[in-house]
Structures are given as structure tokens and as C-alpha cells.
N, C-alpha and C positions, 0 to 999 in steps of 0.2 A: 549594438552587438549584431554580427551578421550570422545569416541563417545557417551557414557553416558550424561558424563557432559554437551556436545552439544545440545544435545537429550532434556536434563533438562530444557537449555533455549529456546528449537524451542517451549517444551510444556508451556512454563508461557509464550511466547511472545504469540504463537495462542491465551491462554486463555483467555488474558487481550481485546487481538485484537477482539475477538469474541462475550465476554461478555458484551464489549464497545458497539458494532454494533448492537447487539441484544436488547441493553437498549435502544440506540436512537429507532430501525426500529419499537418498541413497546409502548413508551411513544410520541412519535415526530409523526408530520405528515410534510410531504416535505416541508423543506422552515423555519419550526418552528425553533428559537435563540432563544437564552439562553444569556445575558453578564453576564461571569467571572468577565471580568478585561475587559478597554478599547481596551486593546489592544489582549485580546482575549477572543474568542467566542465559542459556540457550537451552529455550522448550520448543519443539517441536508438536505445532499446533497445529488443522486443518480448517479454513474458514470457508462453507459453503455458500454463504450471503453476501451480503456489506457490511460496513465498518462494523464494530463491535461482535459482529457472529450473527450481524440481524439478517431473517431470511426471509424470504417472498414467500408467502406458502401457497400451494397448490402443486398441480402435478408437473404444470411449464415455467412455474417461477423463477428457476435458475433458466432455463433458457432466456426468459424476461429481461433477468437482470443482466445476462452478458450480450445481448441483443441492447439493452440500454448503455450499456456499456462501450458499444462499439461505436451508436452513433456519437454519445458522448465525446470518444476519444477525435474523432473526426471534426467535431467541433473544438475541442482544442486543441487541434493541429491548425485548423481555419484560423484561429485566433491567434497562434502565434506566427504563422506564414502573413499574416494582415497588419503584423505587430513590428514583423521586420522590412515591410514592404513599405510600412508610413515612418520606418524611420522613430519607430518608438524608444522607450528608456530601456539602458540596459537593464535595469530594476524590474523592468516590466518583462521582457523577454529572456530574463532568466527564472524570473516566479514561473511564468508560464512554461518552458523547456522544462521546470524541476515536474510541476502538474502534470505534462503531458506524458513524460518519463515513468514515473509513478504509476498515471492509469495504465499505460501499456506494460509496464511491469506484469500489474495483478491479470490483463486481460490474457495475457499469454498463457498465465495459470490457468483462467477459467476456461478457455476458446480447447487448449492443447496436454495439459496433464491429464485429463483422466484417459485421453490414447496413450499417452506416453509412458505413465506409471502402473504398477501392480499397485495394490492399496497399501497401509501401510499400518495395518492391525495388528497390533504383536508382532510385528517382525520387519525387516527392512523392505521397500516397496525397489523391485528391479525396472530396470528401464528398458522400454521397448519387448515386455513379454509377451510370450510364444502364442498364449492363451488370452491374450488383451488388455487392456489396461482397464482400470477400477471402474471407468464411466465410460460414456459416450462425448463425441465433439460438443464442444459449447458448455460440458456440465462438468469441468474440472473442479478442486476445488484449491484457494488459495493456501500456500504456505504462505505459513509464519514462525519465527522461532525469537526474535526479539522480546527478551522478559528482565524490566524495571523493577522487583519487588523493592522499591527503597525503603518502604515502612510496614512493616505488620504490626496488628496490636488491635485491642480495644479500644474503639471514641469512649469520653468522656460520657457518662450518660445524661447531663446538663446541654449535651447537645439534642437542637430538636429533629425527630425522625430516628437517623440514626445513633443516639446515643446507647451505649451498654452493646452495640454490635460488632463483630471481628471487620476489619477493613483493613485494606492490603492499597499502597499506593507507590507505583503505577499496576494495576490489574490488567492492563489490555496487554496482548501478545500481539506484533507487528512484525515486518519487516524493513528490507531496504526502501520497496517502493511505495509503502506507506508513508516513509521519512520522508519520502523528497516532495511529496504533498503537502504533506504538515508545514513542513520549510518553505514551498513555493506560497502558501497560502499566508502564512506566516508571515514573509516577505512583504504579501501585496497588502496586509492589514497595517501594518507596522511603520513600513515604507512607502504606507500609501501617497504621498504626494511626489515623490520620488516617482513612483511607477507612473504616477500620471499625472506630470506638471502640466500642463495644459489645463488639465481639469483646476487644479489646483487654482493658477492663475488667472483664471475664470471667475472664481469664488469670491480668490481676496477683490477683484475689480469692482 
């Protein structure tokens, strides 16, 4: 796959990623659902950490984390500019384009919403207000509105730990650019010899 073709889908996954985010952070106020389908939803959720809602704590941690973020993202850009330049698998160079897509999704939230938006407390968050937006550069925080509820209900209480407890499955709230992570990661576990027959043919030798 060439770096074009890559390139093609990092810009349609940001776009969809972006447009999604910016339709909730302007129609929704925190908390506001929507039912699709029972089993799925659009919640409007704000994640000021990493995956799951986990957060760095101290007073520069979210700086931290989008400061990690950045070099992060730079290295896998390195990885897939080095992926198309050896002539790697297209398995491999589209796992990585969906990864790289992804992170610069959520980094755009972190690096630029909190200039861009008013908060979104009770009531819809406007773009570009007069009086500033909720944070400072570097400390936005990511939308999400993607919600799986496929099961609620009580475990069995023969289960160990959680047994006799409420649980809800899928619980996390995501977006586009978390999807295309999952997917690209997903890709390289799965279709691992695919992404890297070399390695592969090394092994069986």
C-alpha cells in the first residue's frame, strides 16, 4: 500500500472522527442520550485521561499525558512512513494508518477543544466563545458518545468476585478514533503473520 493511499484513509477516518465530535460537543450538553437501538446509544461523555477515563493525577498531568501523546503520535507516523518505504504488507500499513488516525483523532481533542469550546455543563458548549473556551491549550478533554449497553442485569452470584453485582456489557463510551485503534490493533494481533511475513517465515525456518 502506498503512502498516498494511507494518507487517504488517516484523512476520512480524522474527518468522520472529527465531524462526529463536533456534532455532539454543539447539539448535546454532558450527559444528553439519544436511543438508536436498545442496545445502542449516543451518550455524550467527556474523557479527561486515557482509555477508560483513567487520569494522571497532579496539577501537569494532563499536560503529561498530551505531551506523551504527541511524541507518541510522531512515532507512529515514523512507523508507518518506514513501513511504506520497506515496502511492507498491506495488513501492516493499514493496522498502522487506522492506529496513527485514531491517536491524532483524540490528540486534536486534547491539544485544541478546550480553546475551541465553552464547557458543556447543563447546556450546549458554543464554538469559539467570546469569553474562551473551558481550558487552556494542551488540556482539552476527549469526546465521546459511542454507548454499547448490549446486556444489563445481575451476574449470577456463583460467580466469583462479581457475583449478585449490577453489570452492564459493553460499559465504556468511545468514539470514532478509539474504533480505529481497536481495529488497527485488532488487525495486527489477529493477522499477525499477514502484517509481518518475514517475521513469520523466519520462525517456521
Amino acid at each position: 500500500m502506498s503512502l498516498k493511499k494511507a494518507g487517504f484513509i488517516i484523512v476520512l477516518i480524522l474527518l468522520i472522527d472529527q465531524v462526529s465530535k463536533i456534532y455532539i460537543k454543539t447539539h448535546f450538553a454532558l450527559g444528553n442520550e439519544v436511543e438508536v437501538f436498545d442496545w445502542f446509544r449516543i451518550l455524550f461523555v467527556e474523557n479527561e485521561g486515557m482509555a477508560w477515563g483513567t487520569k494522571i493525577p497532579g496539577q501537569y498531568g494532563k499536560l503529561a499525558l498530551t505531551l506523551f501523546r504527541l511524541v507518541a503520535i510522531m512515532g507512529i507516523g515514523y512507523w508507518l512512513w518506514d513501513s511504506v518505504k520497506k515496502e511492507g504488507s498491506k495488513t501492516l500499513i493499514l493496522s498502522v494508518a487506522l492506529i496513527f488516525a485514531g491517536a491524532f483523532g483524540n490528540i486534536i481533542d486534547s491539544v485544541f477543544y478546550g480553546i475551541l469550546f465553552s464547557d458543556s455543563y447543563g447546556h450546549i458548549a458554543e464554538f469559539l466563545p467570546e469569553a474562551g473556551g473551558y481550558g487552556t491549550l494542551f488540556h482539552g478533554k476527549v469526546v465521546d458518545m459511542l454507548y454499547f449497553p448490549i446486556w444489563k442485569g445481575y451476574l449470577p452470584s456463583w460467580i466469583p468476585i462479581w457475583g449478585g453485582e449490577y453489570f452492564t456489557f459493553f460499559e465504556p463510551v468511545f468514539n470514532i478514533a478509539d474504533s480505529a485503534i481497536s481495529v488497527g490493533v485488532a488487525i495486527l494481533l489477529i493477522f499477525n503473520k499477514k502484517a509481518f511475513p518475514k517475521n513469520a517465515e523466519e520462525q517456521e525456518a
